[in-house]
C-alpha positions, -999 to 999 in steps of 0.1 A, spaced: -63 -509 -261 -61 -478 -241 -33 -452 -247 -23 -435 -221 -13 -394 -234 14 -394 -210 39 -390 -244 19 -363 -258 4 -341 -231 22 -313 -214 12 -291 -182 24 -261 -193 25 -236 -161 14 -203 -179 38 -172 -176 10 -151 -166 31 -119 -157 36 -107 -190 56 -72 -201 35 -49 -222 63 -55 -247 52 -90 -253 14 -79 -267 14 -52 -292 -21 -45 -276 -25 -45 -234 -56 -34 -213 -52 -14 -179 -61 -36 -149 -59 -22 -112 -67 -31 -79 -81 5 -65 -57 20 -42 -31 -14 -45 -16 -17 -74 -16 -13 -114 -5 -35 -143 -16 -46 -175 -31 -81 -196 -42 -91 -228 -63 -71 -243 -103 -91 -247 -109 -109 -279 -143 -112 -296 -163 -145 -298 -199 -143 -312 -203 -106 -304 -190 -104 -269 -158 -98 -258 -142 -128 -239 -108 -119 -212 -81 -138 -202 -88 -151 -169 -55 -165 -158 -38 -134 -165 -63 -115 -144 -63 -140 -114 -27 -136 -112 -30 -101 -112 -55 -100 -82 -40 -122 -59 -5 -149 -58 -29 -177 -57 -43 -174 -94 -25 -201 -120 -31 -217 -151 -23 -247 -165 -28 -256 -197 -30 -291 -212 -22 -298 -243 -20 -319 -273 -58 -330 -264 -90 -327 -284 -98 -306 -268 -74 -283 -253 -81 -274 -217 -71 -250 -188 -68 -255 -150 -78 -223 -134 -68 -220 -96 -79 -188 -72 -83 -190 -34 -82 -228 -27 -109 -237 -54 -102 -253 -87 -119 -249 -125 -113 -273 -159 -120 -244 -186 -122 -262 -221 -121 -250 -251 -151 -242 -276 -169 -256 -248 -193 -228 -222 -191 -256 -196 -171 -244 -166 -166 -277 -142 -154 -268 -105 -125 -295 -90 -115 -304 -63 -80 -285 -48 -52 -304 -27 -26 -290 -3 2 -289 -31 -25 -267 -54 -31 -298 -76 -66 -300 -95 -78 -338 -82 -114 -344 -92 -145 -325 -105 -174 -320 -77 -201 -325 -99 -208 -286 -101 -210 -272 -133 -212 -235 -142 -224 -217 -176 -206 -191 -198 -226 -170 -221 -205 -180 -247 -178 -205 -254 -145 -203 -239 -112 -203 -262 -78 -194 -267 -63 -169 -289 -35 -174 -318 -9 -176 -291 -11 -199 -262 12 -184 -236 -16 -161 -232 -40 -187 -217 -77 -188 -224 -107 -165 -229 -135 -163 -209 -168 -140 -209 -165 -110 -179 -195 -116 -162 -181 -148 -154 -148 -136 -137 -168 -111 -118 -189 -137 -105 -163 -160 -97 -150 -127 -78 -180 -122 -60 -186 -158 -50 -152 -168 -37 -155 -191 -8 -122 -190 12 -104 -154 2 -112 -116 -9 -139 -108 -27 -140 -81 -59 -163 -61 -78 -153 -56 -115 -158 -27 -138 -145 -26 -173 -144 10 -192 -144 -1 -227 -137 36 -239 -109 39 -218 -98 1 -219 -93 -7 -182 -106 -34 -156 -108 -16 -120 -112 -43 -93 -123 -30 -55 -114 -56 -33 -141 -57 -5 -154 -81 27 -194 -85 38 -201 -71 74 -223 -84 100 -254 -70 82 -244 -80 48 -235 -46 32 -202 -46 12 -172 -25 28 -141 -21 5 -109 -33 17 -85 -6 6 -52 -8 25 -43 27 41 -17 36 65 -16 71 83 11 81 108 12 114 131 33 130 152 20 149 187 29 182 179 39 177 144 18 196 120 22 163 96 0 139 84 19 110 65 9 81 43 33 60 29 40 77 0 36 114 11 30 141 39 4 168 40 -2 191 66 -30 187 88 -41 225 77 -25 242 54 -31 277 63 -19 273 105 4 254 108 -2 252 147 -24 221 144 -12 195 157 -20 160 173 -18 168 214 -29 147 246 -45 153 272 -51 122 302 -32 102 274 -58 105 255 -46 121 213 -66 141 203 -68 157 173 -85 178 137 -99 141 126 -114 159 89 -81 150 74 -82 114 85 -115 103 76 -109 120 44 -79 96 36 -99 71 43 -125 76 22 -151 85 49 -171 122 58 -173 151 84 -201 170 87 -202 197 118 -235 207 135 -232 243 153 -264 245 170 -261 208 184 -225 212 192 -221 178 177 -196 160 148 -206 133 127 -182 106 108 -197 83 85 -175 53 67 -189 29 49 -222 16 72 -205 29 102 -216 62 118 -205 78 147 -217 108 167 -199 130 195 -209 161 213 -186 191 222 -173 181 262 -190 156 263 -178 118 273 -206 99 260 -209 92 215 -231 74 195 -219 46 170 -247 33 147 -272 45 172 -255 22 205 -241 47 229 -205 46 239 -180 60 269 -155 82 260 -122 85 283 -117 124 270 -143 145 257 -142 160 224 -129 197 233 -116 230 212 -76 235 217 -73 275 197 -106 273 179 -103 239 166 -126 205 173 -102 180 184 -117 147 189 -100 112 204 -81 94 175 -83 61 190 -119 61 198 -129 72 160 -112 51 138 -111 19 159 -150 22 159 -143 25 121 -127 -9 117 -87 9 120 -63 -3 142 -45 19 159 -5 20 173 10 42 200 44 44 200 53 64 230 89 65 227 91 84 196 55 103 204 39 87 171 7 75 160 0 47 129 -33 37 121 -36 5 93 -75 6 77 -89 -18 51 -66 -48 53 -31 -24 56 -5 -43 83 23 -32 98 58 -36 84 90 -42 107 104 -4 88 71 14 91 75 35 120 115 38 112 103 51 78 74 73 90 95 89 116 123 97 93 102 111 68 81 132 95 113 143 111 129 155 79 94 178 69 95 191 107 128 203 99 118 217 65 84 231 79 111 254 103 131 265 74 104 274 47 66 277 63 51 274 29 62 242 17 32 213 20 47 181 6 69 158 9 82 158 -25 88 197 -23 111 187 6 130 158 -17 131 182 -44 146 214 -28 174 192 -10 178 175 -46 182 215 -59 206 224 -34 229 194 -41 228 197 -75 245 231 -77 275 217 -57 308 220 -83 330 193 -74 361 180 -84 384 150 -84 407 160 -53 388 178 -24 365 163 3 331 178 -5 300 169 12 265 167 -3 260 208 4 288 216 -11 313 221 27 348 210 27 349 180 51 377 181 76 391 154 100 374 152 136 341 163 114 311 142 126 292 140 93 260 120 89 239 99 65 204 93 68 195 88 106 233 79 117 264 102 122 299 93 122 334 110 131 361 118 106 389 98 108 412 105 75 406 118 47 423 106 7 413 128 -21 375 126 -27 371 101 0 366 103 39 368 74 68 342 74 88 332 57 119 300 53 127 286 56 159 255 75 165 220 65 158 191 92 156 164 88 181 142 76 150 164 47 153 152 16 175 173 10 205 194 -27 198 187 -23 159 211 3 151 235 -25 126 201 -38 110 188 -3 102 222 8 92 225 -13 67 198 0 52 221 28 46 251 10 35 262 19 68 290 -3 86 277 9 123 304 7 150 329 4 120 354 25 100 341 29 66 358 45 35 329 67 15 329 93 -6 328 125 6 299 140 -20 272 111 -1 272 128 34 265 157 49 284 177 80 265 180 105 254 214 114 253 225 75 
C-alpha cells in the first residue's frame, strides 16, 4: 500500500535574510549602485565551489524563496525567482524547471531539465538552504523570462558577488539598470542625488541651471557623469558629444538641429554659452538617454530618474529642503562643497550650546521668549508660553518647499502638530532669524 508522507514531510519556508551573526563566515553580495548585504559563504564539492542560491535570489529581488522538503530520500528545494519555478535535489546535478501558480506555488515539472557541473547539496545546517555551482545562478540571471536580468562576478580574493542588474535594447546590446535620481535648482549652484549635493563647479560658483523660451539649460558634464556616461568637447567643430551606454548624441554650438545615434533631431533652444560656459538643453539630453525628466515649476526644480529610479511622493519635498538648506550655507561659507559639511557644521554649532535644566534654549544656543516664532524643519510656529525647558508652540507656517494642502502630512514628518499648540522642548528648534 502506498503511504502518503504527509506525517513526515515539512515545507519549511527558509529564513533567507540571515544576520552576519548567525554564520561565523559571510560573503559580500551587492547589487551595484542598490544595495549591499551578505550570505553564506560557498562551500566546496568536488573541487568547485557551490553558493547558496536561495539566499542570493532573496537578496536580488522579493520574489526569490526557498522551500525545502524534508524528511525525503532525497531532500529537495523549491527555488522560486520572477514567476518561474526549480525542484533542486540533493546529490543530484539535475535542475527540473516547474510550473508557477498565482499564489507562488510550485505545481508540475515542464519536462525541462537543466545540468549543474556538479551535484547540488546542503551544508551541515539546513536553514541555510542548498548549494548550487555559480555558473548556474548566473545563467539563471541571464535567462530570466519575465523580470530583470543580472550579470554576476565573484572576487574570490576579496570574497564578494557584485550583481549589475541590466535590460536588452532594441539592438540587443546590454544597458545596466542602475537607479539614479538627480535634482537641480534654476539658479542654484547645486546638484543633488539622494544621498548628497555637489556643486555643479567647484571653483565659480555662478553656474547655475537657467532658462531661456522655457527651455533649462545647463553645464550637462556633471550629469552625464553621474550617470555613468561621457563628455567630450570639439573646439574646431563647435560641437559636444554625450555617449551612454549605445546611445550617442551630438549638438553644435547655436544650433537647433543634434544628432542621436546618427538620426537627426530638432532642438526647441540651441545649445549656447551663458559667461563662457556650454549650456545645453536638459530635457532634450537625457530623455534621448533613456531619463525621464520632471519640471516642477512652482518650486523652480528639476528631477531626473535614470535606469529604473521612480519617483517617491517625498522626493521633491526632500530635494528642495536639502537644496534650500546648502543655498543658504553656500551664502554663509563659499567654500563648503557637500552636503555633509553642511550637516556637520550645524551639528558643530549645536553641540557647543551649554544648557541647563531651567531656561528655554533653542538649538543655537538663544533664549527663547514668548511671541518668538521659532521653526523646525520647513515649518515655523509662534511662542505661546513657556515652562522651564519647555516652549508651546503653535504651528502655523509652512516653507514654500512645502506642498500647498499637505502641510499636516508633511508635518508629521516632523512631529509637528500643524495648526496645533504643541508642548516641545526648547533645545529642538531654532528662532527664527538666528
Amino acid at each position: 500500500m502506498f503511504k502518503k508522507l504527509i506525517a513526515f514531510s515539512i515545507s519549511v519556508v527558509l529564513a533567507l535574510g540571515l544576520s552576519p551573526s548567525t554564520h561565523a563566515s559571510n560573503i559580500g553580495i551587492k547589487i551595484v549602485g542598490q544595495k549591499e548585504g551578505v550570505v553564506h559563504n560557498p562551500i566546496e564539492r568536488d573541487g568547485i565551489q557551490i553558493f547558496p542560491i536561495g539566499q542570493i535570489l532573496k537578496f536580488l529581488d522579493i520574489s526569490g524563496t526557498e522551500t525545502l522538503v524534508m524528511h525525503t530520500d532525497p531532500l529537495y528545494s523549491f527555488i522560486t525567482f520572477q514567476g518561474e519555478c526549480f525542484k533542486i535535489t540533493h546529490d543530484s546535478s539535475e535542475v527540473e524547471e516547474y510550473e508557477l501558480d498565482e499564489s507562488g506555488t510550485c505545481t508540475k515539472a515542464t519536462g525541462q531539465v537543466y545540468q549543474m557541473d556538479v551535484p547540488a547539496a546542503y551544508s551541515e545546517s539546513y536553514d541555510v538552504g542548498i548549494f548550487v555551482p555559480l555558473n548556474f545562478i548566473s545563467g539563471l540571471l541571464a535567462n530570466s523570462k519575465y523580470g530583470n536580468k543580472f550579470a554576476t562576478e565573484y572576487n574570490e580574493e576579496e570574497q564578494n558577488l557584485e550583481f549589475s542588474m541590466y535590460k536588452l535594447n532594441n539592438f540587443g546590446s546590454k544597458q545596466e539598470i542602475n537607479p539614479i535620481t538627480l535634482a537641480m535648482k534654476i539658479n542654484s549652484p547645486w546638484l543633488l542625488t539622494l544621498d548628497d549635493g555637489n556643486l555643479f563647479d567647484d571653483n565659480d560658483h555662478k553656474v547655475t541651471p537657467v532658462t531661456r523660451q522655457g527651455t533649462t539649460l545647463l553645464p550637462i558634464a556633471p550629469i552625464i557623469s553621474n550617470l555613468g556616461g561621457k563628455t567630450v568637447w570639439n573646439n574646431s567643430d563647435r560641437k559636444v558629444t554625450i555617449s551612454l551606454n549605445d546611445t550617442t548624441i551630438e549638438l553644435w554650438m547655436d544650433k537647433t538641429t543634434a544628432l542621436v545615434n546618427g538620426v537627426s533631431k530638432k532642438l526647441t533652444v540651441a545649445p549656447t554659452a551663458i559667461n563662457g560656459r556650454t549650456m545645453l538643453p536638459v530635457r532634450f539630453v537625457t530623455e534621448n538617454l533613456g531619463a525621464n525628466v520632471k519640471w516642477y515649476k512652482d518650486s523652480q526644480m528639476v528631477v531626473i530618474y535614470y535606469g529604473g529610479a521612480v519617483e517617491n511622493a517625498n522626493d521633491l519635498f526632500t530635494l528642495e529642503y536639502k537644496i534650500s538648506l546648502l543655498d543658504i550655507f553656500q551664502n554663509q561659507e563659499d567654500n563648503r562643497t557637500t552636503l555633509e559639511d553642511a550637516v556637520k557644521e550645524n551639528q558643530k554649532k549645536h553641540n557647543q550650546v551649554k544648557y541647563n535644566d531651567k531656561d528655554p534654549i533653542d538649538y543655537y544656543g538663544n533664549t527663547i521668549q514668548a511671541g518668538d516664532t521659532v521653526g523646525s524643519g520647513t515649518f515655523d510656529g509662534i511662542v505661546k508660553k513657556i515652562n522651564g525647558t519647555k516652549v508651546l508652540v503653535y504651528w502655523n507656517h509652512a516653507s514654500f518647499v512645502v506642498e500647498k494642502g499637505k502641510e499636516e502630512e508633511t508635518a508629521a514628518l516632523f512631529g509637528i502638530k500643524w495648526l496645533s499648540e504643541q508642548w516641545v522642548e526648547a533645545k529642538t528648534v531654532m528662532v527664527s532669524g538666528s
